[in-house]
C-alpha positions, 0 to 999 in steps of 0.5 A, a space after each residue: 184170725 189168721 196170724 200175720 209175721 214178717 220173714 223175719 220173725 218166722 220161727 225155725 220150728 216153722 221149717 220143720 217136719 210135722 210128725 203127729 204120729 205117737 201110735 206106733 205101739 198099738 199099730 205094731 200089735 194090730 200087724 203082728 196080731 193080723 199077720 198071725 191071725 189072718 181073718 180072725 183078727 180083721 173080723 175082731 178089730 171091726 167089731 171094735 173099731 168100725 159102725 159094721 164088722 160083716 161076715 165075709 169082707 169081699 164086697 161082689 163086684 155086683 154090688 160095685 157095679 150097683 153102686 155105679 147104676 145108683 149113682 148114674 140114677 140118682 146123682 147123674 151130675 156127681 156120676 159125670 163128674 167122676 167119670 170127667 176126673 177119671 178120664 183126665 187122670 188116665 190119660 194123664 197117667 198113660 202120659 206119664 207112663 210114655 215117660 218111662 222108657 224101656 232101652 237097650 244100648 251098646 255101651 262098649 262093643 259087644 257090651 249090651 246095657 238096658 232098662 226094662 220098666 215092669 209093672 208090679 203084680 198086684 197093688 193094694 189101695 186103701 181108701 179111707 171113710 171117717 167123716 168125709 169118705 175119699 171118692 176122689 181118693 178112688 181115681 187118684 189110686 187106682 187109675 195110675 195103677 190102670 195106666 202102669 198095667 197093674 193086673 191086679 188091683 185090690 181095695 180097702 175101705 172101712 165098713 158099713 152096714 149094708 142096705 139089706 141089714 139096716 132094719 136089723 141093725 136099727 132094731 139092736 140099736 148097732 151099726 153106728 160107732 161104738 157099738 158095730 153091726 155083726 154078721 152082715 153083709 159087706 157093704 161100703 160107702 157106696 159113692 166109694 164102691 161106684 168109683 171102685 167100679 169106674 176105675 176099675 178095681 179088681 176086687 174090693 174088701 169092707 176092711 179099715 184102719 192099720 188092719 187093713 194095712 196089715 192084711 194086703 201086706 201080709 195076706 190073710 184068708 181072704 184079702 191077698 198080699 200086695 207088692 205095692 200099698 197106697 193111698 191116705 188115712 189117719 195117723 194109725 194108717 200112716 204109722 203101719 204103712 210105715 212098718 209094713 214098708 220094706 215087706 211092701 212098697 209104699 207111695 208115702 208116709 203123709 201127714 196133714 194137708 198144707 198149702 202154701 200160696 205166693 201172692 202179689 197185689 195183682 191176687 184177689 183176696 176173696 179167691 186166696 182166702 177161698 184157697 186157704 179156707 179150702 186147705 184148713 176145712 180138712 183138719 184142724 191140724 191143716 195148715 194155710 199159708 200165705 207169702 206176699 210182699 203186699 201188706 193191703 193184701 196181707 190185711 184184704 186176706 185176712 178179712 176175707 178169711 173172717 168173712 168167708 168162715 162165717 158162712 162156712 159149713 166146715 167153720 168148726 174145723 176151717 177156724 181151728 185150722 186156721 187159729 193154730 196153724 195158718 199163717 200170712 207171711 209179709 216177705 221183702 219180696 216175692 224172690 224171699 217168698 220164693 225162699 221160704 217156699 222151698 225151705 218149707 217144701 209144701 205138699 201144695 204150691 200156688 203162684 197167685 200172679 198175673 201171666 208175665 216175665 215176674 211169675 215166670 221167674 218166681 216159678 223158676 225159683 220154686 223147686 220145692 212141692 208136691 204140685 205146683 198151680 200157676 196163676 190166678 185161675 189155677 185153683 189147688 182144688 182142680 188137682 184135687 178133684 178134676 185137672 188130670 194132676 194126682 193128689 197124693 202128694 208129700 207132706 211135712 217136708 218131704 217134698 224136698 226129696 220126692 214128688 206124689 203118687 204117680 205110675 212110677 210108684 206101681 213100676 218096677 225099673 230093672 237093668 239087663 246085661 248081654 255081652 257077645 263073648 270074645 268081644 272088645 267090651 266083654 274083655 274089658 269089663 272082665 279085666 277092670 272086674 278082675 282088678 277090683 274084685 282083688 282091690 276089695 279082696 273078693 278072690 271069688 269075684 275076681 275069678 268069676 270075672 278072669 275065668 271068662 278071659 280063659 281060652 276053652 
């Protein structure tokens, strides 16, 4: 059963940043190790961590565009579907990067100030595979890439045994966790590799966890460098983005998945409690939230919670989700809702009112979260999947200072300076630069600056 508090009664502890990260030990020895080691070492942490630890790690592109016919063959409607959401999210992304304007502009005559946005070189994206492998993670990292006109895209995703290997492997009884497969062929999740292909990666690599990090951050003999690191994972995963972040860019550090809905009594409890079910199904550490100042719905809600678990395919997960860390918050009214949204910062914001004056004034007090998804119809799920909207987004609080994964992660803004000598501006810049470089006592600064005002 979901827990029901007033405002009042909300703990400090509820505001917080959730860190469940205590891996940082183990990670740092996988980075040193793969940085020193190379290939060496991703073939040896496969080989302990994965169901395959193959031979090479590039998957042949041929295989993706396999994977792809496949899927077209025999999920037609999934096939479809990908290529909906990947439309919806280029065109979204080239949106965005219309946004980022490239400008020169003279700020003072002769003095010529600009902007130039540039694509980084190449981006690594990591995809993860455990228990419910990420295909919609592929069109969410690699097509903001695409759009930013990143020329070189590389894939990371956690192994498996190829189809050609699979009687072998069942032969030694290997190729499941514990006891991998070695020596094959690279092989991924195929419904991975058919999305790879869509979006159009460059090249693909049968290589998972902090290992993986580790190898676009630094290189190896087979898996390049990257200037930029995305996409999701488990603790062990977020733990080396973080060390590797500063050799590399990352998009974030995430934690586990959050969303947080503002109701009034005009929301249908069935579709809320389908919403939160939606978010706790993730993880057991997921966490649900709901803020209303309607106590029948607050109650509604919660049996529908009850109602909709017991049929729920993802029950064992959704409930402990739930039990340990949803909650329905009784607020005032819905501007204390409000309030508590952006104390909490969600990754994801739902406003589950009717069109009107109100919604639009609770929506306009909203400043805090990752997306936000306006009335009823407006399931979370749609910027998941299929709305055009990146679902990378911050978690545990860190959307009070940055927004999700989009085509500004993979560009570059740098400035330029172009002055016409002589000019009104250029003397003025290097009379105030003169000043101040003997202000903080840079003689040389200050020289650099006076010896442009000398006569030839």
């Amino acid at each position: 059963m979901i827990k029901i508090q007033k405002y009042s009664e909300i703990e400090r502890e509820f505001f917080d940043g959730r860190d469940f990260g205590d891996s940082i030990d183990i990670v740092k020895d996988v980075l040193i190790d793969v940085k020193k080691r190379g290939d060496t070492a991703l073939s040896e942490y496969g080989a302990k961590f994965d169901v395959s630890a193959p031979r090479s790690l590039e998957i042949p592109h041929s295989e993706l565009k396999a994977a792809a016919e496949k899927m077209q063959r025999e999920n037609p409607k999934l096939y479809e579907a990908l290529n909906y959401s990947h439309d919806l999210a280029l065109r979204f992304a080239k949106k965005q990067a219309e946004s980022f304007d490239d400008f020169e502009v003279e700020l003072e005559p002769g003095m010529f100030t600009g902007q130039k946005n540039i694509p980084v070189s190449r981006a690594g994206v990591y995809v993860p595979a455990g228990r419910f492998p990420l295909v919609s993670t592929v069109v969410m990292t690699i097509t903001p890439a695409v759009a930013a006109g990143v020329k070189e895209i590389v894939l990371c995703t956690p192994p498996r045994v190829h189809p050609d290997d699979k009687s072998a492997a069942e032969k030694a009884g290997a190729g499941i966790p514990g006891k991998p497969f070695i020596g094959g062929k690279p092989y991924a999740d195929e419904n991975i590799m058919a999305a790879a292909y869509i979006c159009g990666v460059t090249k693909a690599f049968a290589c998972g966890g902090a290992q993986a990090i580790g190898a676009m951050a630094f290189g190896t003999e087979s898996i390049p460098c990257a200037d930029v690191i995305v996409g999701p994972g488990n603790k062990f995963v977020a733990e080396a983005k973080k060390l590797v972040y500063g050799n590399v860019g990352i998009d974030m550090v995430a934690g586990p998945t959050e969303v947080f809905i503002i109701a009034d009594s005009s929301a249908n409890p069935a579709w809320v409690a389908a919403d939160l079910l939606a978010q706790a199904e993730h993880d057991v550490v997921a966490q649900p939230v709901m803020a209303t100042n309607d106590e029948n719905l607050a109650k509604a809600v919660s049996e529908e919670i009850e109602k909709q678990l017991a049929v729920l395919p993802t029950k064992a997960t959704a409930e402990q989700s739930i039990k340990n860390c949803g909650r329905i918050i009784l607020c005032d009214t819905l501007e204390q809702a409000a309030k508590a949204a952006n104390k909490k910062a969600p990754e994801h914001l739902e406003l589950a009112m009717e069109e009107g004056t109100e919604r639009d004034k609770i929506a306009s007090l909203c400043h805090n979260y990752g997306s936000l998804f306006i009335g009823h119809g407006s399931a979370e799920v749609f910027g998941d999947y299929a709305a055009g909207l990146n679902h990378t987004l911050p978690t545990s609080g860190s959307a009070r200072f940055t927004g999700g994964l989009s085509v500004r992660v993979f560009l570059k803004t740098v400035t330029t300076l172009r002055t016409v000598q002589g000019s009104k501006g250029a003397i003025a810049s290097a009379t105030a630069a003169g000043h101040l470089g003997d202000a903080e006592g840079l003689a040389g600064h200050a020289r650099a600056a006076r010896i442009r005002l000398e006569k030839n």
